[in-house]
MIDOSE-1310 file (N, C-alpha, C; in nm, 2 decimals, decimal comma, always signed):
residues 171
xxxx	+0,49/+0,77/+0,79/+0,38/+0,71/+0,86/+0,42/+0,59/+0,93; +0,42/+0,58/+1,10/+0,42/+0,41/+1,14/+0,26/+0,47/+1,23; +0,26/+0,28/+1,22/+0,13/+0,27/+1,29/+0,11/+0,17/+1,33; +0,09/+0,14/+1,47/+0,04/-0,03/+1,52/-0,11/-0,07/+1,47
xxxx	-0,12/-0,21/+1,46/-0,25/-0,26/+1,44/-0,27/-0,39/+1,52; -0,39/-0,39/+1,60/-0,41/-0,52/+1,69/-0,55/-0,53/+1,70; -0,55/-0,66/+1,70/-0,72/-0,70/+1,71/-0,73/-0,81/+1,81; -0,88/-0,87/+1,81/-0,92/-1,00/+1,87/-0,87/-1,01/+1,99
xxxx	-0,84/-0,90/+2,07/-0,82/-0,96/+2,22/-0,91/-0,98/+2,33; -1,04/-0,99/+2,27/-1,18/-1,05/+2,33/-1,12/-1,05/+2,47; -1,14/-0,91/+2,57/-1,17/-0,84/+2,66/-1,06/-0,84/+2,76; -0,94/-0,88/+2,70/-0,80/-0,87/+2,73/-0,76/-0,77/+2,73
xxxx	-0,81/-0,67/+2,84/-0,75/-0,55/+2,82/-0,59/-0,51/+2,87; -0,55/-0,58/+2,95/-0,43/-0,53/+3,03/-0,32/-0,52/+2,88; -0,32/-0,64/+2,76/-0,23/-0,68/+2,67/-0,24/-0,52/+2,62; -0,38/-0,46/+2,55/-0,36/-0,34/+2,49/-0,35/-0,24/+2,59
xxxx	-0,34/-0,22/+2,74/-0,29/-0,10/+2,80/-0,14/-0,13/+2,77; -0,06/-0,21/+2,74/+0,02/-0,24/+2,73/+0,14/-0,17/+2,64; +0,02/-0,19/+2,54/+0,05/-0,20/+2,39/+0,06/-0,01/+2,40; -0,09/+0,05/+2,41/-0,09/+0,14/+2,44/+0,05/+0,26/+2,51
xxxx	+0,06/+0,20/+2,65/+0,16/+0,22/+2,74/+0,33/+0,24/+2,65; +0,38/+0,20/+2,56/+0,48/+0,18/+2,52/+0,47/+0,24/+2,35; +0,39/+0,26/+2,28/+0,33/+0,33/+2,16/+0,27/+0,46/+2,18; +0,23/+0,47/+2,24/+0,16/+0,62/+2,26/+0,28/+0,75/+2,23
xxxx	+0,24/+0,82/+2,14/+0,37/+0,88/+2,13/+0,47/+0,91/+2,04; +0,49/+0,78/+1,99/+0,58/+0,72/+1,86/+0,53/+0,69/+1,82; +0,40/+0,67/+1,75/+0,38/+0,59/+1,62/+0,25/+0,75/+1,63; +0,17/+0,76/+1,48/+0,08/+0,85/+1,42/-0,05/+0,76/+1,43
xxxx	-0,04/+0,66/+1,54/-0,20/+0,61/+1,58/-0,20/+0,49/+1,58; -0,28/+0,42/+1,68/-0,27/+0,28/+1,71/-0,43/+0,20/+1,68; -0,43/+0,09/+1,60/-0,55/+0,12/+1,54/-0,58/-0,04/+1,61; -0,76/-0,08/+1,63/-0,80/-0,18/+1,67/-0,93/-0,27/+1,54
xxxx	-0,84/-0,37/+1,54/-0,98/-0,44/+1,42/-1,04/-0,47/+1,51; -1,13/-0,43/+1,62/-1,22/-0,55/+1,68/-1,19/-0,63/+1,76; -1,37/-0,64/+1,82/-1,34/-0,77/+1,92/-1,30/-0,73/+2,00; -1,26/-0,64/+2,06/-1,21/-0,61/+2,16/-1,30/-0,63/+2,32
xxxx	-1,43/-0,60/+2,29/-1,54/-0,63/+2,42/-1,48/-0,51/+2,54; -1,43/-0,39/+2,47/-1,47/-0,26/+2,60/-1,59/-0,18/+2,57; -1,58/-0,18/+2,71/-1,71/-0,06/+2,75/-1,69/+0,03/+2,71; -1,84/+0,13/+2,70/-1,79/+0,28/+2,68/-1,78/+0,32/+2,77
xxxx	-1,72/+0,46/+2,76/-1,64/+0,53/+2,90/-1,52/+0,43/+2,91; -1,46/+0,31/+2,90/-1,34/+0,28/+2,90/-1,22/+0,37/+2,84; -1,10/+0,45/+2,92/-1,03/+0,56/+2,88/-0,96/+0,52/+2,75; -0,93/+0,36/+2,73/-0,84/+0,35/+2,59/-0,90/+0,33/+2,49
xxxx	-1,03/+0,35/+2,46/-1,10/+0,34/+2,38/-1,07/+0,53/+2,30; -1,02/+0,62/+2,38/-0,97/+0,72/+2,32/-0,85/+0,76/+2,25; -0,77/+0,66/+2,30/-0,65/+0,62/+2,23/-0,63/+0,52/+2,10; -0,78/+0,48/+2,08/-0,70/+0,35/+1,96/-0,82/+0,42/+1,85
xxxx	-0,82/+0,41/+1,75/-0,88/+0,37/+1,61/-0,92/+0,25/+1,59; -1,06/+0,27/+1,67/-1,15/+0,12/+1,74/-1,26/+0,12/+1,65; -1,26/-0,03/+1,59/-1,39/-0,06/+1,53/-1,44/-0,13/+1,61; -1,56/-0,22/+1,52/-1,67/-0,30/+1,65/-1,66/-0,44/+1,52
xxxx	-1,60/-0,50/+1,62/-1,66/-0,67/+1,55/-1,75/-0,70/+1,59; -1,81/-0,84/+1,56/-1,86/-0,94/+1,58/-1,90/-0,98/+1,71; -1,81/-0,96/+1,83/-1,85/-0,98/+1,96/-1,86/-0,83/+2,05; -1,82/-0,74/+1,97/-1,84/-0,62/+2,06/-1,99/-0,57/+2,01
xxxx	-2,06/-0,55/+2,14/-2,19/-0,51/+2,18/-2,18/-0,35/+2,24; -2,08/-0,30/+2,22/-2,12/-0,15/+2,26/-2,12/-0,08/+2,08; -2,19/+0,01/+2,13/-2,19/+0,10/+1,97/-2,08/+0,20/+1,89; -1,95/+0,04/+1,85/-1,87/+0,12/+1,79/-1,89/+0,12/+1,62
xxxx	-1,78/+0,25/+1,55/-1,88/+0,21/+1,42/-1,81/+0,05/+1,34; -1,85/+0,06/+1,27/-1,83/-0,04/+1,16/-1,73/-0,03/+1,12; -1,67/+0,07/+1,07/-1,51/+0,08/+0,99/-1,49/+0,25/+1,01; -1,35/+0,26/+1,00/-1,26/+0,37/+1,02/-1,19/+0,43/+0,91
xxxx	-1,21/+0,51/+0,89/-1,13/+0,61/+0,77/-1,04/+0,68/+0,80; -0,89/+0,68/+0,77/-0,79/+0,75/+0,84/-0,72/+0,77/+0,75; -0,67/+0,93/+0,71/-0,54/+0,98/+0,63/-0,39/+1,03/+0,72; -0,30/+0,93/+0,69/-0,18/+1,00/+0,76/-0,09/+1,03/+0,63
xxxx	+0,01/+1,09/+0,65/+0,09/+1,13/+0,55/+0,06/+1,12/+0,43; -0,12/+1,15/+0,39/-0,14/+1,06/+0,23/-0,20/+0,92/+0,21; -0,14/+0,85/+0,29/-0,20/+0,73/+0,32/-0,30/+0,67/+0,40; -0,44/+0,61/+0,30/-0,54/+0,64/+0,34/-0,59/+0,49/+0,36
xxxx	-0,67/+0,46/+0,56/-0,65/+0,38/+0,60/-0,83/+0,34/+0,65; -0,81/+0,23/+0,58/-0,94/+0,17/+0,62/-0,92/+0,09/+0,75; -0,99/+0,04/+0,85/-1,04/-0,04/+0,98/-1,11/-0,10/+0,96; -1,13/-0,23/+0,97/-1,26/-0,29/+0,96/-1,24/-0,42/+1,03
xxxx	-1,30/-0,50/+1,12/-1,33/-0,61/+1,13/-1,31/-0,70/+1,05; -1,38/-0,75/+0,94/-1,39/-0,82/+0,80/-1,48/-0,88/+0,81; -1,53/-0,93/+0,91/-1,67/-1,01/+0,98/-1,81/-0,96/+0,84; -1,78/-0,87/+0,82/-1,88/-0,82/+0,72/-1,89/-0,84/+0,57
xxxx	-1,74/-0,84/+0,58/-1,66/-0,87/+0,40/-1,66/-1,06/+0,39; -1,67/-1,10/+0,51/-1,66/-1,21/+0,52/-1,54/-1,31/+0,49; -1,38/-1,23/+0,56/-1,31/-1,28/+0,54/-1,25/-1,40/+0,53; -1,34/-1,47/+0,65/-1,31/-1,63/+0,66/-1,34/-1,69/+0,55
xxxx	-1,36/-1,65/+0,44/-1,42/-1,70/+0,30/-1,31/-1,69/+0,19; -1,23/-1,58/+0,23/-1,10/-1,49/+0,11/-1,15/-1,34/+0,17; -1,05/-1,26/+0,09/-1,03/-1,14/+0,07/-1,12/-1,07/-0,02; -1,21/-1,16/-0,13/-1,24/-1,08/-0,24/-1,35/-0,97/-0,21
xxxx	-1,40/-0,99/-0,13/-1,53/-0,89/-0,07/-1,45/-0,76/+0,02; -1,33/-0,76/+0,06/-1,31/-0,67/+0,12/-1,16/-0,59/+0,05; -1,15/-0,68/-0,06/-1,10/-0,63/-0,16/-1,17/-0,49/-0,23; -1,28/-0,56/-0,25/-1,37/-0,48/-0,36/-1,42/-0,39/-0,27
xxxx	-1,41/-0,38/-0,09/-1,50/-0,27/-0,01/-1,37/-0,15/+0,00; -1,24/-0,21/+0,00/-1,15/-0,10/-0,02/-1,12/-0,03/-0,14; -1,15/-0,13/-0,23/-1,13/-0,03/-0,40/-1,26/+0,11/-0,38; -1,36/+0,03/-0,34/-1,46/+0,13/-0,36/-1,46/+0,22/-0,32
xxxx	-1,39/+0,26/-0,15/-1,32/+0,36/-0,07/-1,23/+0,43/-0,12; -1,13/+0,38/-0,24/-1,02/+0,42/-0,26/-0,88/+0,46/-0,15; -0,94/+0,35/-0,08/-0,79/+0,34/+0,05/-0,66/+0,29/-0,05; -0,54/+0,31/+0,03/-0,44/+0,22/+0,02/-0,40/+0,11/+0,09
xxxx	-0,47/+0,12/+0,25/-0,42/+0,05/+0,33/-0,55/-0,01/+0,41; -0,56/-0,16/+0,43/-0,67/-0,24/+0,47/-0,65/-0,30/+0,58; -0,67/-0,23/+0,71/-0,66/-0,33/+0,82/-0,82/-0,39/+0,91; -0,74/-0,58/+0,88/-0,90/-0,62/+1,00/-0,83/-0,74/+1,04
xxxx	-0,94/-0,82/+1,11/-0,89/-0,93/+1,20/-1,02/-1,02/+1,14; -1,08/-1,08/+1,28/-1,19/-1,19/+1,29/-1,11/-1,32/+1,25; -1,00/-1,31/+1,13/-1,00/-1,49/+1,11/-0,88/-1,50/+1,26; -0,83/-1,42/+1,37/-0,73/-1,45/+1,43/-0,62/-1,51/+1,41
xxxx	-0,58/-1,50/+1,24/-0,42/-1,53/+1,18/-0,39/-1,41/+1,09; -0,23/-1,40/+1,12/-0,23/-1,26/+1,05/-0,15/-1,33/+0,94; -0,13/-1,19/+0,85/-0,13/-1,20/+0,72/-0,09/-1,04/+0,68; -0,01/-1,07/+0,56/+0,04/-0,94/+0,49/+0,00/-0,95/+0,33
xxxx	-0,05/-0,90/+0,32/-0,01/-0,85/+0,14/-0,06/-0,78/+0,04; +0,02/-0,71/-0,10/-0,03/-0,63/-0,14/-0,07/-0,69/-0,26; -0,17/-0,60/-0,27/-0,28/-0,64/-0,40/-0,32/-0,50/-0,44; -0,34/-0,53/-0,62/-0,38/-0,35/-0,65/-0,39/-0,26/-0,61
xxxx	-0,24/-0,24/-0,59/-0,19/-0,12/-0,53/-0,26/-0,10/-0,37; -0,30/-0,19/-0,29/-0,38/-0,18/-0,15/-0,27/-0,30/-0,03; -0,21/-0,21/+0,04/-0,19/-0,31/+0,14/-0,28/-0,39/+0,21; -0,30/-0,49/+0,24/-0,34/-0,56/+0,33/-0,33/-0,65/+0,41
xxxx	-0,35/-0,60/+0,58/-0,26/-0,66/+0,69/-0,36/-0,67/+0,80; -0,36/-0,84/+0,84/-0,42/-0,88/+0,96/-0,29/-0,90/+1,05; -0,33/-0,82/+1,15/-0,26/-0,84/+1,28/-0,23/-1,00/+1,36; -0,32/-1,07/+1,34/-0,37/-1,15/+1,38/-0,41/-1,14/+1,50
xxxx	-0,45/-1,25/+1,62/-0,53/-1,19/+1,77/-0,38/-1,18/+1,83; -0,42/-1,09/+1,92/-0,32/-1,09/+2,04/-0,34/-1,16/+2,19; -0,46/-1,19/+2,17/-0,51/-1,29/+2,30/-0,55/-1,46/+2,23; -0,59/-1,47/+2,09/-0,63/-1,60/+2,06/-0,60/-1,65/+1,96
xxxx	-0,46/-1,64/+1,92/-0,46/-1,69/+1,77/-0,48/-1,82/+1,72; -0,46/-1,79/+1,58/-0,50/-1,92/+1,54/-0,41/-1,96/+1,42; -0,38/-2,06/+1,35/-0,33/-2,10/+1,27/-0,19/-2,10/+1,25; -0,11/-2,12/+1,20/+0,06/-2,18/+1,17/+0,11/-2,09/+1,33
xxxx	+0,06/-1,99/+1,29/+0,17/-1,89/+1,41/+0,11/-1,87/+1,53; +0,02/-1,96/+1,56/-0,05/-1,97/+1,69/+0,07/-2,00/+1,79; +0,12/-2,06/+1,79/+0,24/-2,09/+1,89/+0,33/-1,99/+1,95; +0,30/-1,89/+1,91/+0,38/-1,75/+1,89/+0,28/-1,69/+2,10
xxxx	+0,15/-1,73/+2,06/+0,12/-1,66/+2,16/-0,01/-1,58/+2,11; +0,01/-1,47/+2,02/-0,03/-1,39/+2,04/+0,04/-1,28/+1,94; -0,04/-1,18/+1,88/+0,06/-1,09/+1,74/-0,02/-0,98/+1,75; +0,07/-0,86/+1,74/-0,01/-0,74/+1,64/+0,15/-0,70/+1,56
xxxx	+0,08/-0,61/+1,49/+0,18/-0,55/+1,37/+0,15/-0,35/+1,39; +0,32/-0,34/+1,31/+0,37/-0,26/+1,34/+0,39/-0,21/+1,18; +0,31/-0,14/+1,10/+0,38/-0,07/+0,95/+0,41/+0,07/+0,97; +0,53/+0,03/+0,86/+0,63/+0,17/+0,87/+0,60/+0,22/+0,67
xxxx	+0,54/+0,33/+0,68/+0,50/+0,30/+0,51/+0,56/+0,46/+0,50; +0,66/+0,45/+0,39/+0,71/+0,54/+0,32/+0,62/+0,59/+0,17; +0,69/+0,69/+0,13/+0,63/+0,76/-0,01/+0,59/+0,57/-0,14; +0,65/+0,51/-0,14/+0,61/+0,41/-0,21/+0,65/+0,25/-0,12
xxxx	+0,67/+0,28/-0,05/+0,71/+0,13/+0,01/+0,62/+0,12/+0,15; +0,61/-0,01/+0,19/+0,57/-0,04/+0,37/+0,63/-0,17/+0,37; +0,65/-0,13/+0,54/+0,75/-0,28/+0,59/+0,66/-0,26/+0,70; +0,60/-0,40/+0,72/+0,53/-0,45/+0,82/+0,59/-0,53/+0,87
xxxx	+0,61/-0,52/+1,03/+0,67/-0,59/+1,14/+0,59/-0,71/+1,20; +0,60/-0,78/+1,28/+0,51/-0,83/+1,37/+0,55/-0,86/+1,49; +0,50/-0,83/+1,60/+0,56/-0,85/+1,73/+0,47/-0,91/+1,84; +0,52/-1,04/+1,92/+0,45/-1,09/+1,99/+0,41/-1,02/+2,11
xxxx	+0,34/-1,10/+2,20/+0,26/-0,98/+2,35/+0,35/-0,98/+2,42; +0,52/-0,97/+2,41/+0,60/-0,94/+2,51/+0,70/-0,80/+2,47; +0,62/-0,73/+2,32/+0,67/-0,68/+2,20/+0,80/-0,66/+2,19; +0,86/-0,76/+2,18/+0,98/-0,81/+2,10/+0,93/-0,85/+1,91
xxxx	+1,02/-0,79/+1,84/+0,97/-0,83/+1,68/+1,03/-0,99/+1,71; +0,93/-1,06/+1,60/+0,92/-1,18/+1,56/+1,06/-1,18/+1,40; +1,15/-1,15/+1,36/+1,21/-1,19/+1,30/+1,17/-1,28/+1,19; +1,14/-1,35/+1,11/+1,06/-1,44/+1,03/+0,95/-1,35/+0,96
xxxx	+0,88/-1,24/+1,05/+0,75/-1,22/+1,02/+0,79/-1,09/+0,98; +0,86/-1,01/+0,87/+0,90/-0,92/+0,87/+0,90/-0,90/+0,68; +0,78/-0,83/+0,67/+0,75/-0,81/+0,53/+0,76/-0,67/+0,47; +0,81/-0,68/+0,29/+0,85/-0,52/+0,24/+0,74/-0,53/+0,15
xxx	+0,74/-0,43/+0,11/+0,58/-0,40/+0,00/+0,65/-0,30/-0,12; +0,60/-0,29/-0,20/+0,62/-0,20/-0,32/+0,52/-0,17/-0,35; +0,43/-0,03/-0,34/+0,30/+0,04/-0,41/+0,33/+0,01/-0,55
């Protein structure tokens, strides 16, 4: 299973035709935490595994359920779980699911890590980030998740990998 993950580009769309444009293809789905602010009838909105944050006003749903190879993928914003607070609420919204893999955005810093047997990976924004790796520009992430392992990449909006930001996991 690989799969891109990008959020928070609050209506930046050229960055994800972008992203789109050079992914499509090679990876088993390109997924969006949000925030995005497209219209419906917008064509890439068919292409991605698009939830609806906090600033999107068209009627996308709430969170995404996805099985690739076995590995079963939640979407979510986090706006809901209330991630700007911790993880523990969206912790406990993925155990309930019985996902492995937890992708969302809203705090605009990304982030890797695993917890009870659940990956969990913020992209961070690709148009606004925020925090230590704000300088970078701009991030989404790229996981490559084997029978027990994932390596999560991260690559800035010129997608070149970031080197530094390159994490292994053990289920």
């Amino acid at each position: 299973m690989k799969i891109v993950v990008v959020s928070d580009n609050h209506g930046d769309r050229e960055i994800i035709q972008k992203i789109v444009d050079h992914y499509e293809g090679k990876v088993d789905g390109i997924f969006h935490c949000g925030d995005s602010e497209f219209k419906q009838g917008d064509p890439l909105i068919s292409k991605l595994h698009l939830v609806a944050g906090n600033m999107d006003f068209e009627p996308f749903a709430d969170h995404d359920l996805t099985t690739i190879d076995g590995h079963t993928i939640l979407t979510t914003h986090g706006h809901h779980q209330n991630v700007n607070s911790g993880l523990l609420t969206l912790k406990l919204y993925g155990r309930s699911l019985g996902v492995d893999i937890v992708l969302f955005g809203h705090t605009h810093q990304l982030g890797a890590e695993m917890e009870d047997g659940m990956l969990f990976v913020n992209p961070g924004s690709i148009s606004y980030p925020r925090g230590q790796y704000a300088p970078i520009g701009g991030t989404f992430a790229v996981i490559d998740g084997k029978q027990d392992t994932y390596e999560v990449q991260y690559y800035d909006r010129q997608l070149s990998s970031i080197d530094q930001l390159k994490f292994h996991f053990s289920s």
